[in-house]
N, C-alpha and C positions, 0 to 999 in steps of 0.2 A: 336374715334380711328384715329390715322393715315392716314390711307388709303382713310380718309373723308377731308385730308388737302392736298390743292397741294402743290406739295414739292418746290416751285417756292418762296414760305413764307420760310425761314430759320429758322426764332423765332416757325412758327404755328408748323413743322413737330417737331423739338426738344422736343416742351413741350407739344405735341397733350394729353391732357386725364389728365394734370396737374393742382394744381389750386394754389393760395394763399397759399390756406390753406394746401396744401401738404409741408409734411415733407422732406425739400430736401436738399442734400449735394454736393457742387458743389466743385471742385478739381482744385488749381489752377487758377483762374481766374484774377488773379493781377489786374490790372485795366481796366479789360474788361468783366465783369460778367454778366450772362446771366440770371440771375435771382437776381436778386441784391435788398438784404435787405431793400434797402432805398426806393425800389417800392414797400413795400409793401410783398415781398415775405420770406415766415416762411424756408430761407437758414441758413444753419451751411457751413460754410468756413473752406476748409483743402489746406492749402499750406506750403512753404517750411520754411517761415519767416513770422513774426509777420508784423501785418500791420504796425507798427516804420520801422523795419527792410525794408518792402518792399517798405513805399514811400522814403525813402534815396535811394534805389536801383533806383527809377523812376524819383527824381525831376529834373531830365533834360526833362523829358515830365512835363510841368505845368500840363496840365488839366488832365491827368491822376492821380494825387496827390488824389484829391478831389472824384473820384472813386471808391477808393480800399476801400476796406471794412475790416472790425475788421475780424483778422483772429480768429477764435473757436480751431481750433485742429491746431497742428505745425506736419510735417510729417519729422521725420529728415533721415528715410533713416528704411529698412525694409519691414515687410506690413504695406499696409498704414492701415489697421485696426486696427492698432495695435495702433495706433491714439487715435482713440475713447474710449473712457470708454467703458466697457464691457457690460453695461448695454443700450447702446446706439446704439448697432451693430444688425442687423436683422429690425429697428424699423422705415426705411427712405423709402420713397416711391419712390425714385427715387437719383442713384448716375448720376451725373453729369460730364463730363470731354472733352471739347473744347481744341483741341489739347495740347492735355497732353499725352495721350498713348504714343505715338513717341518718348518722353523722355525715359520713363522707360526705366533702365538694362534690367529689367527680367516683359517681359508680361505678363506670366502665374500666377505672384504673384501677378502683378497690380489687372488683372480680378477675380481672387481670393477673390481678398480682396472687390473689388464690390462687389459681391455677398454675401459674408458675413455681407455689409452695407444695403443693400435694405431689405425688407421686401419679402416674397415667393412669391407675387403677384406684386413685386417693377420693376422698370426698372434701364436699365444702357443704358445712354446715351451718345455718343460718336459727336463727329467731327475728324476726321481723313484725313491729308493731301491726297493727290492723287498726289502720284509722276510724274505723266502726264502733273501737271499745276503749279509744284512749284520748288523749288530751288535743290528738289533730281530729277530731269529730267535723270539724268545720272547715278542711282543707281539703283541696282536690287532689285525688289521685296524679302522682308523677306520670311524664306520658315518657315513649322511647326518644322523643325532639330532648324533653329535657336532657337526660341521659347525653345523647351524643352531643349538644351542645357544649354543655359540661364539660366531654371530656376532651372536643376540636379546642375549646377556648383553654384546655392544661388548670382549672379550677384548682387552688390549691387552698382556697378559702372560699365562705358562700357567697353566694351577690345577694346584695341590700334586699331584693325581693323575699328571700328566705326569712330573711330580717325582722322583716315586717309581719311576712305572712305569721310566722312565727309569735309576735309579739304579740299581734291585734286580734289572732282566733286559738290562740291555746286556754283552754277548758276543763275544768276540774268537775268529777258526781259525786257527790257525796263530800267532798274534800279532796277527794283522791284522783290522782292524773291516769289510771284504769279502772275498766270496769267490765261485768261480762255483758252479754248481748241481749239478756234479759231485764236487765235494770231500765226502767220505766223513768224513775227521776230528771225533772231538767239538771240541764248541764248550767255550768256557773262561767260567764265569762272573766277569766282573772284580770284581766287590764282594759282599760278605759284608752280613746286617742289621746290621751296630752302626755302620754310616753312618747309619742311617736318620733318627735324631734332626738329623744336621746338615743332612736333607734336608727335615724338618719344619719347619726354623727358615727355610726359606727361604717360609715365610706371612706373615711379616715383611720378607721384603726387599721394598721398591720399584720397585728397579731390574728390568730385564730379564733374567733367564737362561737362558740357551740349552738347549733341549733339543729330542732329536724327536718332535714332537708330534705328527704325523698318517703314519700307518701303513698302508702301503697293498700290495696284490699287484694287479697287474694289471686284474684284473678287479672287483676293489673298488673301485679309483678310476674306472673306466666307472662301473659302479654307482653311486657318490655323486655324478659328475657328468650324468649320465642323472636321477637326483633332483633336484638341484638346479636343473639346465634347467628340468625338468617342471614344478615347484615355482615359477618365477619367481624364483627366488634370483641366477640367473646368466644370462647372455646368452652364452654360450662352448659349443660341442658339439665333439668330440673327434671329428678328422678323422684320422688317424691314430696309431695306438699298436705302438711295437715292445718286443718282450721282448728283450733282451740275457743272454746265458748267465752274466756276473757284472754283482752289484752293484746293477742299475737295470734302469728301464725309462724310453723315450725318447716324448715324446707331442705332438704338435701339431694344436692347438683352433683352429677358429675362431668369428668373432662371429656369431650369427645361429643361436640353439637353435630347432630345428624340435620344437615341440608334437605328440605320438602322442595317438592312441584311443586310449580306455582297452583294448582287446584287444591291438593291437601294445605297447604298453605294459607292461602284464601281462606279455606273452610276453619280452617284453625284458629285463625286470628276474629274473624267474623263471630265464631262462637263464643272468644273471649271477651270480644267487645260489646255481646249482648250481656256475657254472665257480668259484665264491671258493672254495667247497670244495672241489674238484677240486687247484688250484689251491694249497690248504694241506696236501691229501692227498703233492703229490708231492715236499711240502718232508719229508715225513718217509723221503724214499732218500736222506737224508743222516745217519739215525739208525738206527744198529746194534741189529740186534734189531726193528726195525720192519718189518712184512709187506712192506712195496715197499723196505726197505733193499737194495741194489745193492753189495755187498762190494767195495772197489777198494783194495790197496796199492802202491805211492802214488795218489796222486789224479791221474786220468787229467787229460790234455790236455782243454782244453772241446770240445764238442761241436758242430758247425756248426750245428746246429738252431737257428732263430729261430723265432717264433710271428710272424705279422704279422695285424693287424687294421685293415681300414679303412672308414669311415664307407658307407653307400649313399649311393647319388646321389639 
């Protein structure tokens, strides 16, 4: 189980209870896969483009070339279950997905479609940025309205608001689009407004462009997925969530959402929605001049602290 691995291992908490020999379908992993074929491990590959198509997309990284793996299923747009042969959905012990969520249009289809791919006793495996330690430092938490709006309006690309949001607050420290929670340095805004018009013109494009579109800290994404259960939206409850000192946080759902009273309920959501504050409260000891700022030249070494959270029995 889990709860037997410190979450300090990134590879041991993801694949806690996994084996070889588990049937497992990992989402998007281009040249950085997490259970990768060539080790040995019985993956089915779903991504956007055939592996031709994806190492042309990469051969300006040489060694990534030699990485990617034969894609199995090609996901052009929809649910992505819709991927799989029919006969191959309910049957994986584990769906896989390393920041890919944040992509999606529409969330509630992504998870959807998980759950559909796993088996009743399967997991859905996540890594999910932490907007505290990466390039949305300046974007608000996704709320559960987004979510279901999303998926009432069938979103099969972003609306211009991601667009934008995307363009006009994405932020690099140091040079770099992560960082851990201790890095003191201001952030660098990359783009100026006189992009903005060529970001408006994308109300016209058809095609799909990539941005991150769902924004989450910790305890935000409990929260939207605690609504969602509740709500019938999703059949996935989140059995484990760790915080990582950079970058992410690492979370594994399974099928089968348990319905609360409305008083544990209440109490639930209410706790969440103080901890989202709390939570954006201590993103600001990375901001000089801020009452919790923590002065550090250079930026210390990370901190062993992990936050761990797991589901009751």
């Amino acid at each position: 189980m889990a709860d037997e691995i410190h979450p300090a291992d990134r590879r041991a908490f993801l694949l806690a209870g996994l084996s070889k020999s588990s049937k497992l379908v990992e989402v998007g992993p281009s040249y950085n896969p997490l259970v990768p074929k060539r080790d040995g491990w019985n993956t089915f590959i779903i991504d956007h483009a055939s592996r031709q198509d994806l190492v042309a997309k990469y051969e300006i990284h040489a060694k990534a070339i030699d990485v990617i793996e034969e894609v199995d299923f090609i996901w052009r747009g929809g649910s992505l279950a819709d991927a799989l042969p029919e006969d191959q959905r309910g049957t994986f012990d584990a769906f896989i997905a390393s920041h890919v969520i944040e992509h999606t249009p529409d969330i509630v289809t992504f998870l959807q479609a998980a759950r559909t791919v796993v088996r009743p006793d399967g997991l859905v495996i996540l890594a999910v940025p932490d907007k505290r330690k990466c390039f949305d430092f300046y974007r608000q938490p996704s709320s559960t309205a987004d979510a279901v709006v999303a998926f009432e309006e069938r979103r099969d690309r972003h609306e211009l608001r991601t667009h934008i949001e995307y363009s006009i607050r994405t932020v690099l420290k140091g040079g770099m689009p992560a960082w851990f929670d201790t890095d003191t340095r201001p952030v660098e805004i990359i783009k100026g407004l006189d992009d903005l018009p060529i970001t408006l013109s994308l109300r016209f494009n058809n095609d799909y462009v990539d941005a991150h579109n769902w924004i989450f800290v910790p305890s935000s994404f409990r929260l939207m997925m605690l609504e969602l259960g509740q709500t019938g939206y999703i059949d996935l409850e989140v059995d484990e969530l760790v915080e990582r000192p950079d970058t992410e946080f690492l979370v594994r759902m399974r099928p089968g959402f348990r319905k609360l009273g409305l008083p544990e309920l209440q109490a639930r959501r209410r706790a969440l929605m103080d901890q989202v504050l709390i939570e954006i409260a201590e993103q600001t000891r990375q901001i000089e001049g801020a009452p919790l700022y923590v002065a550090s030249q250079p930026p210390p070494p990370p901190r062993p602290r992990r936050r761990w959270w797991q589901r009751r029995a």
